[in-house]
C-alpha positions as CSV (number, residue, x, y, z in Angstrom):
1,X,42.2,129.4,150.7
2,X,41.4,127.0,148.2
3,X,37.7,127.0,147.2
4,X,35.6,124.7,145.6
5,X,32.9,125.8,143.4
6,X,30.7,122.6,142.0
7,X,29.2,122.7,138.7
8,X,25.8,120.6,138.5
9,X,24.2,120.4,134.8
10,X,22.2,123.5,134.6
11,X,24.5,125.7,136.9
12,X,24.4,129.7,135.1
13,X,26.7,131.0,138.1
14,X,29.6,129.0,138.8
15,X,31.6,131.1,136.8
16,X,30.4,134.2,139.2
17,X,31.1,132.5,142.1
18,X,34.9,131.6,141.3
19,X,35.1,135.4,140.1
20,X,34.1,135.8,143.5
21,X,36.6,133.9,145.0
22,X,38.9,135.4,143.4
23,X,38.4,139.0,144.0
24,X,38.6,138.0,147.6
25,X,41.6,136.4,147.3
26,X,41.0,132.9,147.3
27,X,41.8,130.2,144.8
28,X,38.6,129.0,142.7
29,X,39.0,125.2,142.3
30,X,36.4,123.8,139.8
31,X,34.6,121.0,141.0
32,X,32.1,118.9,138.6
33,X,29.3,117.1,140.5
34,X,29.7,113.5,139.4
35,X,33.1,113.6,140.5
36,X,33.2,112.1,144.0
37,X,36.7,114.0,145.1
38,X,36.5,117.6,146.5
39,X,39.9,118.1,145.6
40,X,41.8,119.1,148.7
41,X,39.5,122.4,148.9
42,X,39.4,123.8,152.3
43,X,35.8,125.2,151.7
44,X,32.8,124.8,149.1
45,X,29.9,126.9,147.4
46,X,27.5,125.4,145.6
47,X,26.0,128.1,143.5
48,X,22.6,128.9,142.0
49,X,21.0,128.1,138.7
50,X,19.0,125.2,137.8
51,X,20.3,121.9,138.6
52,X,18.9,118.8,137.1
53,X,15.9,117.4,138.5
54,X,14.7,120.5,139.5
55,X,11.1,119.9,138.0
56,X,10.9,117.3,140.4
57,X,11.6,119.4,143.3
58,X,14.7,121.5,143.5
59,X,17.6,120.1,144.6
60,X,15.8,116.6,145.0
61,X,18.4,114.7,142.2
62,X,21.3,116.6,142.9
63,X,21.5,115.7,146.9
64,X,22.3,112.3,145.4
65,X,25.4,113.8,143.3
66,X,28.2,111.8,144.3
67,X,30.3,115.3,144.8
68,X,27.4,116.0,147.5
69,X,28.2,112.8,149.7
70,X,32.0,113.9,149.8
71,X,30.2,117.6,150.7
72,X,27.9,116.3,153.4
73,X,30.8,114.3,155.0
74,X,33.6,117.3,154.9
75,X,30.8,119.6,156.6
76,X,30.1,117.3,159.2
77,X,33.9,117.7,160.1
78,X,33.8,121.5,159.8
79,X,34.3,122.4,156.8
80,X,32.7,125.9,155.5
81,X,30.2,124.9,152.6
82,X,28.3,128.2,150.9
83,X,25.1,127.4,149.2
84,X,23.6,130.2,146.9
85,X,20.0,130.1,145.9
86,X,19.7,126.5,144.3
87,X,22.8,125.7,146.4
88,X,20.8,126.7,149.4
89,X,17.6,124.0,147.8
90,X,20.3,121.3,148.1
91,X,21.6,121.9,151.0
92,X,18.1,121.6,152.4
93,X,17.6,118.5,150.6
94,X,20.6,116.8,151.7
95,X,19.6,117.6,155.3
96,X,22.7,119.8,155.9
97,X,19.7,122.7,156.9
98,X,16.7,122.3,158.1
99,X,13.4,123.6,156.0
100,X,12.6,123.7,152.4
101,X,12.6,126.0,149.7
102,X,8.7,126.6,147.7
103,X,7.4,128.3,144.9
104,X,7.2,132.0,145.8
105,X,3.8,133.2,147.7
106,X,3.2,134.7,144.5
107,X,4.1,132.5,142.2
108,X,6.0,134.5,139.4
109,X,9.9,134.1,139.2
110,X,11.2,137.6,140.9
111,X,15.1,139.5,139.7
112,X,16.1,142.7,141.5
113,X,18.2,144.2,144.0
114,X,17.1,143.1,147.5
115,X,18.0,145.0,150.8
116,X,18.9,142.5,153.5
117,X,20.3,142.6,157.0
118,X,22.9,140.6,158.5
119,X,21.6,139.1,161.0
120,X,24.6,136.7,162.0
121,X,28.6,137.4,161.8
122,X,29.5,134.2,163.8
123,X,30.0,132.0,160.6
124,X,32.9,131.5,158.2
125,X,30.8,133.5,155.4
126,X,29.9,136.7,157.3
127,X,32.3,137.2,160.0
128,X,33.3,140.3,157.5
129,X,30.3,142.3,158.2
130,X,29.2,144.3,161.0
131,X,26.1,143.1,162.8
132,X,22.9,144.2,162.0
133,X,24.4,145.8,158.7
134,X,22.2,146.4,156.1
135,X,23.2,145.3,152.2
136,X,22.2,145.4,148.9
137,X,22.5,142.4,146.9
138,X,20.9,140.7,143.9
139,X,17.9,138.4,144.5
140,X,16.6,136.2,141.2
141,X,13.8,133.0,141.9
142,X,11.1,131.0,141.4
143,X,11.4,129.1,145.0
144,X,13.1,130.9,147.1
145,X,10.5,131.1,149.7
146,X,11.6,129.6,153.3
147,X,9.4,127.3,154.9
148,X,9.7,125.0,158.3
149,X,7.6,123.9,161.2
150,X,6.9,126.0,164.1
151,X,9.8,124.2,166.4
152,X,12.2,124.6,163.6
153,X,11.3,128.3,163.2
154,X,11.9,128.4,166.9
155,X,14.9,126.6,167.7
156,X,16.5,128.8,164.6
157,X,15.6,132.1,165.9
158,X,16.2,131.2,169.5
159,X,20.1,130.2,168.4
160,X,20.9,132.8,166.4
161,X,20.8,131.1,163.1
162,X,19.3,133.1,160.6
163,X,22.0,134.8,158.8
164,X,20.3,137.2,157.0
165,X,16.6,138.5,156.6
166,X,15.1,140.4,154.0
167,X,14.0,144.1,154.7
168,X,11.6,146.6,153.3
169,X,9.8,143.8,151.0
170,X,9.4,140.2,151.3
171,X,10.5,138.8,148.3
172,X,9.1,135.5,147.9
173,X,6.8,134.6,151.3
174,X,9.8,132.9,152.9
175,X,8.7,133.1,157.0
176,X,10.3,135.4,159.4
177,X,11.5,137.0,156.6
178,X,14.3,134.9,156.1
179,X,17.0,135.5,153.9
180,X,19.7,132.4,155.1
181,X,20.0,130.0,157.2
182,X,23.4,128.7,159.1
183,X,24.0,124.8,160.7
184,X,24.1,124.8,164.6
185,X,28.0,124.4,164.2
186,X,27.9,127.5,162.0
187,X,30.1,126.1,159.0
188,X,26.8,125.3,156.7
189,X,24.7,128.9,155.0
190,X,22.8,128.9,152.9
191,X,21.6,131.9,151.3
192,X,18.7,132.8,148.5
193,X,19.8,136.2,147.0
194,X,22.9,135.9,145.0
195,X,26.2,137.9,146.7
196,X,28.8,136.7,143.8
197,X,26.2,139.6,141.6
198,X,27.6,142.2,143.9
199,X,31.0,141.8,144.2
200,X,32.6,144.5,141.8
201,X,31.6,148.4,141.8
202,X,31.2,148.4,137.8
203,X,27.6,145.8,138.4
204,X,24.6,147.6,139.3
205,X,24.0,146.2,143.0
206,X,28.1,147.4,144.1
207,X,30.3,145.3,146.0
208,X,28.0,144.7,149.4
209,X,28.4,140.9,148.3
210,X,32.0,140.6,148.3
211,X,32.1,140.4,152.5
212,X,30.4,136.8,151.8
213,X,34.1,135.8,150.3
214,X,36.4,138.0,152.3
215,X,35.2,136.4,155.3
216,X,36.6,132.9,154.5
217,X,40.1,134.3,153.8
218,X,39.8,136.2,157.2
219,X,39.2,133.4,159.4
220,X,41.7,131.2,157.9
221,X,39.7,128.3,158.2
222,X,41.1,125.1,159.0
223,X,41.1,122.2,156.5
224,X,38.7,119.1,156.8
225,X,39.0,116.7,154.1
């Protein structure tokens, strides 16, 4: 599997993610977000930092990247697309989830290991895990805290969308406890804590993050550029 992993200006873990990849056996392709060509990857992450514009609202400039509208249109024909943390604010903000991402309830930037629970294993990303299990990766934000209308919050939970959801402490006020989110088709999650920071046993959080990876190369998902 070839795997794209976009680099926006202010990016810190693009080079986590393609180790990522990697360990999972896939091949990390480098993608730089003014580029408008994905490549010939078969899937994408976008992955967390700070991307430009973020002062304005996160992820509000880099929905406009021109990498994004060759992301938005590959998705819409099935393609897996993984978006960690900030990935996960752009992928709200180019519509490809529903909701928002806000300044944590209490409004100081949180880093720690965070228990969550998968809550999902019918997408491209977590078909690796059992359901229901219960993981430790590592959670680091500022606005990480999911937020959408009552119907929204509805239609999600009623569907089976929420991938994962925090357990023993909410982390940031997201609703529901909230975690991730997947697409109706299931090809789109995003996903606030951070698994590429859990991927290798020598890291304090373990490798509970590396079935976010493995689960690509398992399905053997089909192309859609």
């Amino acid at each position: 599997m070839r795997v794209g992993v976009v680099t926006f200006p202010g990016s810190l873990d693009d080079a986590d993610a393609a180790r990522a990849v990697r360990l999972a056996g896939g091949d990390a392709v480098a993608l730089w977000h003014a580029d408008a060509d994905l490549r010939g990857v078969d899937a994408v992450v976008l992955p967390g930092g700070f991307s430009y514009g973020d002062y304005l609202r996160c992820g509000a400039i880099s929905r406009f990247a021109p990498v994004m509208g060759e992301v938005v249109a590959a998705a819409g024909r099935g393609m897996p697309v993984l978006g960690i943390c900030n990935g996960f604010q752009i992928l709200c903000e180019s519509r490809l989830l529903p909701g928002a991402l806000i300044r944590n309830d209490h409004r100081t930037f949180i880093c720690r290991d965070q228990r969550v629970r998968i809550e999902n294993t019918r997408t491209p990303w977590t078909s690796t895990y059992a359901a229901g299990a219960e993981i430790t990766v590592v959670i680091k934000n500022g606005e990480g805290g999911f937020v959408a209308d009552a119907p929204t919050l509805e239609r999600l939970e009623g569907e089976g969308r929420v991938v994962a959801r925090y357990l023993d402490l909410n982390p940031n006020g997201s609703l529901h406890d909230v975690a991730g989110i997947t697409n109706d088709r299931g090809n789109v999650v995003g996903l606030m804590p951070h698994p590429e920071h859990a991927v290798e046993s020598l890291t304090g959080a373990g490798t509970d993050g590396l079935g976010f990876f493995a689960g690509l190369a398992a399905l053997g998902a089909v192309p859609a550029r």
